[in-house]
C-alpha positions in Angstrom: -27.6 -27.1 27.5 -26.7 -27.6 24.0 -26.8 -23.7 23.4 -24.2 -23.4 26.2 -22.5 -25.9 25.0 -22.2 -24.2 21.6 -21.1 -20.9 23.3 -18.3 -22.7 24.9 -17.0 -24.3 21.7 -17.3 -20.4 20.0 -15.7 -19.1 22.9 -12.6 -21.8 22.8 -12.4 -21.4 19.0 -11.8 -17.8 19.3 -9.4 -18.2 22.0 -7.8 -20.7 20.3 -7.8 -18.3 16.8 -5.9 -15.6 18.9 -3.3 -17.8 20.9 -2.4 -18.6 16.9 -2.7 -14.8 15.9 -0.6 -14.1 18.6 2.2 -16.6 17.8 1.8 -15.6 14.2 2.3 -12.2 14.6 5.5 -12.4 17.5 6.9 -14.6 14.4 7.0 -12.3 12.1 8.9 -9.6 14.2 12.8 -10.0 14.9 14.0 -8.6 18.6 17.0 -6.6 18.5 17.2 -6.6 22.3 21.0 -7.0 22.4 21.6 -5.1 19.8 19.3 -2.1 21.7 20.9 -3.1 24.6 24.6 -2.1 23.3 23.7 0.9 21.8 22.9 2.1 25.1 25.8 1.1 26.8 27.8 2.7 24.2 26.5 5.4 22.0 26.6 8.7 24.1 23.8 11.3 23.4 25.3 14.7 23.4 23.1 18.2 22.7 19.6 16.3 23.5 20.5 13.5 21.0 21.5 15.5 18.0 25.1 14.3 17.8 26.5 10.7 20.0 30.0 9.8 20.1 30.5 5.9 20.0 32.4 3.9 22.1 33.8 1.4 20.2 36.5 0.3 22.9 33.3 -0.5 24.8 32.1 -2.7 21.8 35.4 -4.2 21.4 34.9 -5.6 25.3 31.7 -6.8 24.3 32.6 -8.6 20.6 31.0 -11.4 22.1 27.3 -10.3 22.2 27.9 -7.9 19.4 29.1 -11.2 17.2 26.0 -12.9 18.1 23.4 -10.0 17.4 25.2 -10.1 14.0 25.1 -13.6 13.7 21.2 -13.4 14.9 20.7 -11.7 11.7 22.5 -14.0 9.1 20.0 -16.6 10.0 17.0 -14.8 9.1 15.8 -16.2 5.2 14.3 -14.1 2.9 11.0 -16.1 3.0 10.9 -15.0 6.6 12.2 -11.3 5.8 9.6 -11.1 3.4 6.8 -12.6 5.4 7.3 -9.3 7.9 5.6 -5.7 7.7 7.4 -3.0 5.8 8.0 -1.5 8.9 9.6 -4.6 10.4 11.7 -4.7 7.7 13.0 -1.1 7.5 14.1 -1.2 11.2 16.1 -4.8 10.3 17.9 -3.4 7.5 18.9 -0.1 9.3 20.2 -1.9 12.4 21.9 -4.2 10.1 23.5 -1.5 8.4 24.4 0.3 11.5 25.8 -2.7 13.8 27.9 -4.0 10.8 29.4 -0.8 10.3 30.5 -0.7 13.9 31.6 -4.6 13.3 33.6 -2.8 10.2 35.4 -0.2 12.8 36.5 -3.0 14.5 38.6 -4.8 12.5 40.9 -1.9 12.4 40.4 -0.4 15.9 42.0 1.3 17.4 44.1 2.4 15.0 41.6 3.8 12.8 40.8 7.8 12.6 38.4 7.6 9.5 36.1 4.8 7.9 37.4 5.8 4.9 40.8 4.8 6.2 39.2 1.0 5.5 38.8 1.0 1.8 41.5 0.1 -0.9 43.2 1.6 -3.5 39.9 1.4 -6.2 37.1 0.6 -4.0 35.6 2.0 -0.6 34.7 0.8 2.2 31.3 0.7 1.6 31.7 -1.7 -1.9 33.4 -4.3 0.6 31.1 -7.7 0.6 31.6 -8.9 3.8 28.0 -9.0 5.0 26.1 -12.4 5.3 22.6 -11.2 5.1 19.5 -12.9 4.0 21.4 -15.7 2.0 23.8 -13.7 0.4 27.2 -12.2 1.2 26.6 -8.0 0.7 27.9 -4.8 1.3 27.1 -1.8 3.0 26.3 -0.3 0.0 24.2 -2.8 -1.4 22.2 -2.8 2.1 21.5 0.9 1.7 21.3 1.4 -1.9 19.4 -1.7 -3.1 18.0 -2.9 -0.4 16.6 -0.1 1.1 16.9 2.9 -1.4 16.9 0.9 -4.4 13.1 -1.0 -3.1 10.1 0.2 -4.4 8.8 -0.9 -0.5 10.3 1.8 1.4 10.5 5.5 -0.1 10.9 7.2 3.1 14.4 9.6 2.6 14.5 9.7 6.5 16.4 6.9 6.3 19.3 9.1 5.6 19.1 10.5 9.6 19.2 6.5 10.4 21.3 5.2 9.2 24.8 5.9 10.4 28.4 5.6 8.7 30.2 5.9 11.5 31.3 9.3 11.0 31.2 13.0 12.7 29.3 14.6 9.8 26.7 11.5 9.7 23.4 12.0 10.9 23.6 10.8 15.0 23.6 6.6 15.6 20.8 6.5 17.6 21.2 4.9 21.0 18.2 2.8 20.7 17.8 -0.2 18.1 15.3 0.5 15.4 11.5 -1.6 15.9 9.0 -2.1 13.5 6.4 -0.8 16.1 8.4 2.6 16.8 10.0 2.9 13.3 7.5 5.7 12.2 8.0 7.7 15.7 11.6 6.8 15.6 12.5 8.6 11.9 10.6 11.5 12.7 12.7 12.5 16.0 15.9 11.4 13.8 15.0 13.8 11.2 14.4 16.9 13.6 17.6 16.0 15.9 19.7 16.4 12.4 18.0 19.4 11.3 18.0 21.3 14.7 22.2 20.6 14.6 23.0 23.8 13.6 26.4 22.7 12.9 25.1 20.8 9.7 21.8 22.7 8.8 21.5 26.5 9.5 20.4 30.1 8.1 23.6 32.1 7.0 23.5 35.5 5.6 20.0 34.7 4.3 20.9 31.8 2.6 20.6 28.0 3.8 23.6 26.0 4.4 22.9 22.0 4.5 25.0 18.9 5.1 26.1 17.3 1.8 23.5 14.3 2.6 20.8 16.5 0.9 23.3 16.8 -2.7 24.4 13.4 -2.4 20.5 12.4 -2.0 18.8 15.0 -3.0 16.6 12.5 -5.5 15.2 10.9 -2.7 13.3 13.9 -1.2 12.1 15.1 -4.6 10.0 11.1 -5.3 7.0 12.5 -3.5 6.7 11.2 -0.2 4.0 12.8 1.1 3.5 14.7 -1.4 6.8 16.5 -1.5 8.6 16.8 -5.5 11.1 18.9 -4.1 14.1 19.5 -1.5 12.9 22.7 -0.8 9.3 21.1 0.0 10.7 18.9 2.2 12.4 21.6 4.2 9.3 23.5 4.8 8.1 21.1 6.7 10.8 21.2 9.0 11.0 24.6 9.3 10.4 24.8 13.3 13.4 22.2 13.5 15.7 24.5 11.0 14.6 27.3 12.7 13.1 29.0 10.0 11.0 32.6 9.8 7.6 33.4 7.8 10.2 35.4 5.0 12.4 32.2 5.2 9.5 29.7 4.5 8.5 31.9 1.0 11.2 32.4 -0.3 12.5 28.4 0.1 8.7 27.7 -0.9 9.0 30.2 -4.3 12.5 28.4 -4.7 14.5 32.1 -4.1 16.4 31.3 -1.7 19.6 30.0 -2.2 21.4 26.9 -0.5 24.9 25.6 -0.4 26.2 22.4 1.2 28.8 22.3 3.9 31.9 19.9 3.9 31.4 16.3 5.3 33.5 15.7 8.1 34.8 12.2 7.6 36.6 12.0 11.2 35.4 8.7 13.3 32.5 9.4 15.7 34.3 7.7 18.7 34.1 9.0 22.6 36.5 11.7 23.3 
């Protein structure tokens, strides 16, 4: 009796371990549902996912949840931020970054053709603190290149194909919110999509022709991750995605082959 007695109390315990485990863990997430849930109603995949057009009429008729996502995300602290996975934390900051740009669009729209149309006379857009975000008013800028970029936690230069600036020559705005759980899976079809879009990543004549993210940002593909120390590393390993052949891979692996970037195109990435 009292050794079935003493397997019951093991058995509660352990129960009782994992409801707490449980509860733990489902704190330290943050669920972007309605923030997911817009993206789908209004970001339109075009060419499998490799470019979307926005519909930012369509988040203008729903300021209401859009305003409260956004809210949502003011109130996390940076004790709880901090208290979440790397992963977790990533997929907050990009979906920050992304839904407060479209909140951006919108204070102009519809009479707005470019984001760059938003800035003044001696500072961009992007310098403009306006964002309430883990106890401090930021700005776009300082959520991409301090918070993300500048972090020793993060390192991953796919967040360049993530994050989205609201513009034609950006990398696609995904039409799924970013997760912790998915992040991983999530960068890597980002990355492919933007390299397969032969509009901003293609063979000419020989020689490789890239968006202007890779000059802008070129830094951030040469810091090693996964072993990479340099732009023409990190291509090879997309070259199924850039389309590349066996004489292509060599001569970007021996550095030979030349590349040029192609002109950003800073038009707004709404529906047509």
């Amino acid at each position: 009796m009292k050794k079935r007695r003493l397997w019951v109390l093991t058995l509660l315990s352990f129960t009782v371990l994992g409801l707490f485990s449980s509860l733990a863990s489902a704190e330290n997430t943050f669920d972007h549902g309605q923030w997911d849930a817009l993206l789908k109603q209004h970001v339109l995949p075009l060419n499998g996912g490799q470019v979307t057009q926005v519909d930012y009429q369509g988040f203008a008729d729903d300021k209401v949840p859009l305003e409260g996502y956004l809210a949502e995300l003011s109130q996390v602290t940076q004790v709880e931020f901090d208290a979440w996975s790397e992963d977790e934390q990533l997929a907050f900051l990009i979906n920050a970054y992304n839904a407060w740009t479209v909140a951006l669009i919108l204070t102009k729209w519809p009479d707005v053709d470019s984001i760059k149309e938003l800035g003044r006379l001696f500072s961009s857009p992007w310098s403009k603190s306006f964002i309430p975000l883990l106890g401090e008013t930021r700005s776009l800028d300082e959520i991409e290149h301090v918070m993300i970029r500048g972090s020793d936690r993060y390192q991953d230069p796919r967040i360049h194909f993530a994050v989205n600036c609201a513009s034609i020559g950006c990398p696609a705005l995904r039409n799924q919110a970013y997760t912790g759980g998915q992040l991983e899976a999530q960068l890597e079809q980002q990355t492919q999509l933007f390299l397969e879009d032969r509009s901003r990543n293609r063979i000419e004549g020989g020689k490789l022709a890239l968006s202007s993210i890779f000059k802008w940002y070129r830094e951030d593909f040469e810091k090693g991750w996964k072993g990479y120390d340099s732009l023409e590393q990190f291509l090879v390993n997309y070259a199924v995605s850039l389309s590349l052949s066996p004489e292509d891979i060599t001569q970007l692996t021996e550095k030979k082959m030349s590349i040029r970037f192609l002109d950003y195109d800073w038009v707004l990435n709404k529906t047509l």
